[in-house]
NULOZA-50651 format. One record per residue (C-alpha): residue number from 0; residue in one letter; z, x, y. Coordinates in pm, 1 decimal. Each point is the difference from the previous one (the first is absolute). Layout:
<pts>
  resi  resn        pz        px        py
   NUM     A         Z         X         Y
...
</pts>
This chain:
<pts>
  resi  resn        pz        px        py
     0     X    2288.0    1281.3      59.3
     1     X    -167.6      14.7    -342.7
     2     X    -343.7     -36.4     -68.3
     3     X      34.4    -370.0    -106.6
     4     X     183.3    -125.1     251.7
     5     X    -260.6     176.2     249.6
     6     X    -310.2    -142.5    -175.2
     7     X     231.5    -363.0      22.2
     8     X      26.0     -26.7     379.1
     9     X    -361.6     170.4      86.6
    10     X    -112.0    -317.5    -244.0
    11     X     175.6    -268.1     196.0
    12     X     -40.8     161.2     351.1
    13     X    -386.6     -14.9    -125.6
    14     X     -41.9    -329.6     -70.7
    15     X     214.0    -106.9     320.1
    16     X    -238.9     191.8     205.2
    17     X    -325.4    -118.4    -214.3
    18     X     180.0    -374.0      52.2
    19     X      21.6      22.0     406.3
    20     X    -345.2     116.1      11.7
    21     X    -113.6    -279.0    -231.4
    22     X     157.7    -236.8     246.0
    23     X    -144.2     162.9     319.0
    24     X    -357.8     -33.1    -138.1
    25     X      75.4    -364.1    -108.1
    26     X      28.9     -64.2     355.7
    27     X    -276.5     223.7      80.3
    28     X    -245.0    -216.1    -238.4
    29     X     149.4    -339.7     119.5
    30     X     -32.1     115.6     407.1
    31     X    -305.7     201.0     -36.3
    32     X    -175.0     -88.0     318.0
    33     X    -365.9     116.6    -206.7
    34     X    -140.9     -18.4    -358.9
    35     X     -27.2     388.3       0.0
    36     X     358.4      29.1      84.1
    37     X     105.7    -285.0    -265.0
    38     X    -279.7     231.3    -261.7
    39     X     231.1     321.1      59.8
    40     X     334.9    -187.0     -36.1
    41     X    -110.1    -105.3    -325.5
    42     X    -108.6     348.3    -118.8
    43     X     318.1     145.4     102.4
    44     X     207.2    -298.6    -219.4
    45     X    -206.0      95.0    -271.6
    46     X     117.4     383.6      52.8
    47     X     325.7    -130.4      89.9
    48     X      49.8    -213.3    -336.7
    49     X    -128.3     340.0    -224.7
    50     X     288.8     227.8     180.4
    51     X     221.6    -254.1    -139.4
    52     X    -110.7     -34.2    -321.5
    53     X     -22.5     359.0      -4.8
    54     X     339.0      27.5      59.8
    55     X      82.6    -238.4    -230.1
    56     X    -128.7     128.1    -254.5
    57     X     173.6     372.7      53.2
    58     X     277.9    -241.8      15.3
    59     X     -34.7    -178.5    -315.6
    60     X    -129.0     277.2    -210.2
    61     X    -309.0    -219.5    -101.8
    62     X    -371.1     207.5      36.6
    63     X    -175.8    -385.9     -19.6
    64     X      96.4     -33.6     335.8
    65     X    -197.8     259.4     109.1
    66     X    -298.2    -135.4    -184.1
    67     X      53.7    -294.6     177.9
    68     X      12.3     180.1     351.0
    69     X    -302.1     181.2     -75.0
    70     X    -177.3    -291.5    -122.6
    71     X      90.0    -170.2     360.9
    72     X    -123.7     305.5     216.8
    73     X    -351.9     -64.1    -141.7
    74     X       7.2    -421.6      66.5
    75     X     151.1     114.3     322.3
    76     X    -249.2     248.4     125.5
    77     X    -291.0    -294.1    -118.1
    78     X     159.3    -224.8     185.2
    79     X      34.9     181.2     298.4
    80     X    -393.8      97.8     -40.5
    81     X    -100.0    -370.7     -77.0
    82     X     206.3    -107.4     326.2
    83     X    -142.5     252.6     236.4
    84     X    -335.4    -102.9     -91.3
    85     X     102.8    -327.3      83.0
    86     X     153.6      71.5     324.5
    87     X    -368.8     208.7      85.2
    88     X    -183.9    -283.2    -150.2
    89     X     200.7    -260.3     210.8
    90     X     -52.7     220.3     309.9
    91     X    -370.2      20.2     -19.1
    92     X     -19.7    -373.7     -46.0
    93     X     176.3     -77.6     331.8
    94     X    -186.3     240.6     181.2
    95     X    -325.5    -193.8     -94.2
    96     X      59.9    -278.7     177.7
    97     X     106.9     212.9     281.4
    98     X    -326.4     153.5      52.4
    99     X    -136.7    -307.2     -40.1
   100     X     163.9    -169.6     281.0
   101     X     -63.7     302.5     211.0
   102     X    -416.0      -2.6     -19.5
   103     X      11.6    -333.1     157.2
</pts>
């Protein structure tokens, strides 16, 4: 097996792989039973869609693509920062009203 050929199949097995695993955390953020669960599912699309462009771009030959996967890590890892605070903000505020109701 020559070099090419190997570096041809490792491509496509990785972006079968990287495809299943998009799919199981599609269902993951659709059935999420809570918001932190449906908070990690989108953090690991967003790693999940850079593997792929990362492997397309050692596909394609084209560096912009990993500009473009660098440039979604950082809106990612925001993201996932704005959304935790959220999901802590979100939790405080319904455990007001709890403590409320239990002092009468």
């Amino acid at each position: 097996m020559t070099g090419d050929l190997f570096l041809f199949v490792s491509e496509s097995v990785a972006i079968g792989v990287l495809s299943l695993a998009v799919l199981a955390v599609l269902v993951r953020l659709v059935r999420g039973p809570t918001l932190p669960d449906r908070i990690l599912a989108l953090d690991m699309l967003t790693m999940l869609a850079i593997s792929l462009i990362a492997v397309l771009a050692l596909r394609t030959g084209v560096d912009l693509l990993l500009d473009i996967a660098l440039a979604l890590c950082l809106v990612g890892f925001v993201a996932t920062i704005a959304l935790a605070r959220y999901a802590l903000a979100r939790k405080s505020a319904e455990a007001i009203p709890d403590a409320l109701g239990d002092a009468k």
